[in-house]
N, C-alpha and C positions, 0 to 999 in steps of 0.2 A: 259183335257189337256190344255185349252185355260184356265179356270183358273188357273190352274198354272202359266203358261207365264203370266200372267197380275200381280199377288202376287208376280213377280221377278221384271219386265219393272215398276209399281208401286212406290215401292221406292225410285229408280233412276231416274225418270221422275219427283217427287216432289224435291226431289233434287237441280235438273236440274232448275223444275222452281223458289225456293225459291233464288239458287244465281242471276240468271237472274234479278229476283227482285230489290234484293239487291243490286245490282252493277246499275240498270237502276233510282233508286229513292233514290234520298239524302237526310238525316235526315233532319227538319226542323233548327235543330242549325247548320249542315254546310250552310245549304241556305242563312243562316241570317248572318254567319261569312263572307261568301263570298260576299253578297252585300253590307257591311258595307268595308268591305277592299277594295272594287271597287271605294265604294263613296270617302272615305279618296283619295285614289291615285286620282282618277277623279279630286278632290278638288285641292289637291294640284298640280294637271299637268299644270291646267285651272288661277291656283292662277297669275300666272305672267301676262298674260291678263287684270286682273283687271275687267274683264267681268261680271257686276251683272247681267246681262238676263243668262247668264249662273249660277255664283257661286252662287247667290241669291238663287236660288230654291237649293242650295244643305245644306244652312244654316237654322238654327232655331231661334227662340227666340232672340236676344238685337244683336246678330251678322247680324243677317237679315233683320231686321230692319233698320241699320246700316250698311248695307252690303259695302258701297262704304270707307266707313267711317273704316271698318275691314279690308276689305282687302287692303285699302292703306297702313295699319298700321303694316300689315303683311308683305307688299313688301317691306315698308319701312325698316323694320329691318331683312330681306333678308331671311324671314322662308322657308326653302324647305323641302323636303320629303327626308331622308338619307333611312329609311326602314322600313315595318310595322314589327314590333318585335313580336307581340303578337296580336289576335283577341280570345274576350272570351265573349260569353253572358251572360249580366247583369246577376245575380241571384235576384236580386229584383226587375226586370223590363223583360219581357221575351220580349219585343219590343225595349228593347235597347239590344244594344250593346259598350261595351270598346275596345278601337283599341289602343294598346300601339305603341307609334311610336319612331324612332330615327329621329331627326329632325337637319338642320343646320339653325343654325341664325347668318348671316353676313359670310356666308363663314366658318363659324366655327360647325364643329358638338358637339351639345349640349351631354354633361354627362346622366345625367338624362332623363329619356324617359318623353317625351307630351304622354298624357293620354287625348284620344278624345272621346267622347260619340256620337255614330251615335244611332240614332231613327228611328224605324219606324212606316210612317205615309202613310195614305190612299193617298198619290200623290206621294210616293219614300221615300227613305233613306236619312235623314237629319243629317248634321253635329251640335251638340250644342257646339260651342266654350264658 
């Protein structure tokens, strides 16, 4: 009798644990979309500051470098954050990510989406402008 009860509680107990699962651990590509979409919006919150101890570590490559030199050039022509439109991981890069965004330059919202490449790198997720 007790196997029986256990051949019925069995399948509905794996069940049980597989959605648990599933609902408590996120694919690795939502992981990657979501801190790449955090970094973009972070970027652009922080952009009016002007702050390189801040935006610095969120940039890569010639933008980072030049970090003061980018982002004045960005405030200068008044770039904000209108909406992230799309987040998709690279398929030729599994450590990048493309974050399609709707952006406004000069108070005006730009037609055409900015397409921004966030990386990920063993200190966080990096914007490559």
């Amino acid at each position: 009798m007790m196997r029986d009860s256990w051949k019925r509680v069995a399948p509905c107990a794996a069940l049980w644990l597989g959605l648990v699962a599933a609902l408590g651990c996120k694919s690795s590509e939502t992981r990657k979309t979501e801190a790449a979409r955090a970094t973009v919006e972070r970027f652009f919150e922080a952009l009016p500051t002007r702050d390189c101890a801040e935006l610095g570590p969120l940039l890569i490559g010639q933008a980072a470098e030049d970090c003061q030199e980018t982002v004045d050039e960005l405030n200068e022509h008044g770039f904000s954050l209108v909406e992230v439109l799309e987040v998709r991981v690279d398929g030729r890069d599994p450590n990048a990510v493309v974050v399609r965004t709707r952006v406004a330059r000069d108070g005006k919202v730009r037609e055409e989406p900015m397409l921004v490449r966030v990386e990920q790198h063993p200190d966080g997720w990096k914007l490559r402008l």
